[in-house]
C-alpha positions in Angstrom: 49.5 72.9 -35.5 47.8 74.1 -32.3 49.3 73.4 -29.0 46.1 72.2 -28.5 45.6 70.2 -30.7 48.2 68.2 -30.3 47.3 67.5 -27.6 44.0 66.5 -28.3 45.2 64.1 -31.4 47.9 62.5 -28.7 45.2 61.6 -26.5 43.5 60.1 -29.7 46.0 58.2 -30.5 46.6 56.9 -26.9 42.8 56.0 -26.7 42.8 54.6 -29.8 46.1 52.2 -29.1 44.1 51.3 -25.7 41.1 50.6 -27.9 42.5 48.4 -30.0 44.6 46.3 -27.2 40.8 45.8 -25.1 39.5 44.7 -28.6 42.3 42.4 -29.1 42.2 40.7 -25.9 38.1 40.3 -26.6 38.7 39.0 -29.7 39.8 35.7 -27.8 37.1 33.3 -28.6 37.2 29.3 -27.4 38.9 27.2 -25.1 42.8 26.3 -24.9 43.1 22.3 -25.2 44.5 22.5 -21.4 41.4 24.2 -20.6 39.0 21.8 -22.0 41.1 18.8 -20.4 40.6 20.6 -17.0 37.0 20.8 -17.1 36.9 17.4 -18.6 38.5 16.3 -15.1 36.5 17.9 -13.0 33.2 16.7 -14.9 34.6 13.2 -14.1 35.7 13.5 -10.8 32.1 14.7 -9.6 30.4 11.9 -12.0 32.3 9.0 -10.0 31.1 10.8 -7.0 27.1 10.9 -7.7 26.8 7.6 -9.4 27.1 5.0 -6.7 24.7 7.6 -4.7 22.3 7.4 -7.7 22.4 3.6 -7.8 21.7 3.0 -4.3 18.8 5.9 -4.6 17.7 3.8 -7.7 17.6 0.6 -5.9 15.6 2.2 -2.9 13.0 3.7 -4.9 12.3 -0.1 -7.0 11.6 -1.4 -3.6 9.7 1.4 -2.2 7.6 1.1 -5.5 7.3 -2.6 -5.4 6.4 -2.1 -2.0 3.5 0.3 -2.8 2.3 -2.4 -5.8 1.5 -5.5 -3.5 0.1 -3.1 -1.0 -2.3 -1.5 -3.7 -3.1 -5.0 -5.0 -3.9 -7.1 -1.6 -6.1 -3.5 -0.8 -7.9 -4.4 -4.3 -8.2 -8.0 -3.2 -10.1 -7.0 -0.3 -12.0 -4.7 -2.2 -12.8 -7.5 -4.7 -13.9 -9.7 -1.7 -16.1 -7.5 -0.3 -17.8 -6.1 -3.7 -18.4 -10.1 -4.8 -19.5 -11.1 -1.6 -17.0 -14.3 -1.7 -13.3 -15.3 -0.2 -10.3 -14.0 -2.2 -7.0 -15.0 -2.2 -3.6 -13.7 -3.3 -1.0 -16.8 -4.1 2.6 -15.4 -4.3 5.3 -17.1 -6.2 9.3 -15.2 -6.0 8.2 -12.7 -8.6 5.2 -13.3 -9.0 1.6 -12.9 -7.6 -1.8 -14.0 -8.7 -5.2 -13.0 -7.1 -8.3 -15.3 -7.2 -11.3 -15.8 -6.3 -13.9 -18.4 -4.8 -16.3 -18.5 -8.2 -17.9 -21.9 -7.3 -18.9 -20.6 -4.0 -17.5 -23.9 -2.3 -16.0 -21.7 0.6 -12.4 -22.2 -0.6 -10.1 -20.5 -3.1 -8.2 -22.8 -5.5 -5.7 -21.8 -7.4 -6.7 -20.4 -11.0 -10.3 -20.1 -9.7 -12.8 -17.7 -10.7 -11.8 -14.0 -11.6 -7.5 -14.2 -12.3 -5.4 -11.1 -11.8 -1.9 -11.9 -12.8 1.1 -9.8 -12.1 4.7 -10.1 -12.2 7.2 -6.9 -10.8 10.1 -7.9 -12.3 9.4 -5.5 -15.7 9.6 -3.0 -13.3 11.1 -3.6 -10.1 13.8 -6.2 -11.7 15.6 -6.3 -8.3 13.5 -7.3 -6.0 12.3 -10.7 -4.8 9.3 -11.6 -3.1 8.4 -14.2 0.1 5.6 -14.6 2.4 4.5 -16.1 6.0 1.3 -17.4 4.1 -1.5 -16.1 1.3 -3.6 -14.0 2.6 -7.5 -14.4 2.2 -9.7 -11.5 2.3 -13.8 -12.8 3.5 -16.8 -10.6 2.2 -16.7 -8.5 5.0 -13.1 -7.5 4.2 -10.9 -9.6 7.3 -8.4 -11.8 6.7 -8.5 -15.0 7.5 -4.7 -15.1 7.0 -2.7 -12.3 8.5 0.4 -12.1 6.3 3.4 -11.0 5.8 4.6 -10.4 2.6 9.1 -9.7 2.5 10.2 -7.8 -0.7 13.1 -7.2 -0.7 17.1 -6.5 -2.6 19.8 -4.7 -2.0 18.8 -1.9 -0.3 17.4 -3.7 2.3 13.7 -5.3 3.3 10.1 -3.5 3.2 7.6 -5.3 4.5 3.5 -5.4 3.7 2.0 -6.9 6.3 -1.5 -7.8 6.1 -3.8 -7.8 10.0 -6.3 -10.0 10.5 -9.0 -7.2 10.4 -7.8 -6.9 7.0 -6.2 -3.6 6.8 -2.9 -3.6 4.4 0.3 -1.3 5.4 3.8 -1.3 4.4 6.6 -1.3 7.0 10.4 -1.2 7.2 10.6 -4.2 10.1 8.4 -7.1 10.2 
């Protein structure tokens, strides 16, 4: 053989050998059982970190929404008062609201009178509890005789939807 060519079929061989320990250590496919139980760790170490943050964030966001309910429904009572021409009043129960108005045209609001718009938040908001200082009533010209203010609240805290005597409806955090 050729000096040369020895050479050259050395260096084969040595590339080849090199080749084939690369392809070996490639060929390594999955995940030892200490591996998996490592990542399985770590997967539940950050998971009891993030869920009592996520059920507090839950909680805040049922009130905020329950919140944002009464306020869009007292602004529709007014609205209803005004586009009738006669007195409407919201009656709120714990859970539980329902908004009537003065059909007879007697100058008062009884309960179950005229028009009924039931609504209960506990099918959504199933948290949070509801008090007020008094039912609001909103006249045709869209005051209240009745400022108001209507607690929700659970265990996130207290929002509060307050309702002025001119009539205008807004959510706050103290009351």
């Amino acid at each position: 053989m050729i000096p040369g060519m020895r050479l050259a079929a050395s260096f084969c061989k040595a590339r080849l050998k090199e080749r084939c320990r690369v392809m070996k250590m490639g060929k390594s496919s999955g995940l030892s059982l200490v591996e998996l139980v490592i990542v399985f760790a770590v997967i539940a170490v950050v998971a009891a970190i993030a869920v009592p943050g996520y059920q507090a964030f839950s909680a805040q966001r049922r009130l905020n929404g329950a919140a944002r309910m009464v306020m869009s429904d007292l602004m529709a009572a007014r609205m209803k008062a005004v586009t009738l021409n006669q007195k409407v009043k919201i009656f709120f129960g714990n859970s539980s609201y329902r908004i009537c108005n003065d059909a007879d045209g007697n100058g008062t609001v009884e309960e179950n009178e005229g028009e009924n718009l039931s609504r209960d938040i506990h099918p959504q908001y199933h948290d949070v509890s509801l008090s007020r200082s008094a039912d609001p009533i909103f006249h045709p010209r869209g005051t209240a005789m009745l400022g108001g203010t209507v607690t929700l609240n659970n265990s996130q805290g207290f929002k509060y939807a307050i309702v002025a005597l001119t009539g205008r409806v807004r959510i706050s955090d103290a009351p």
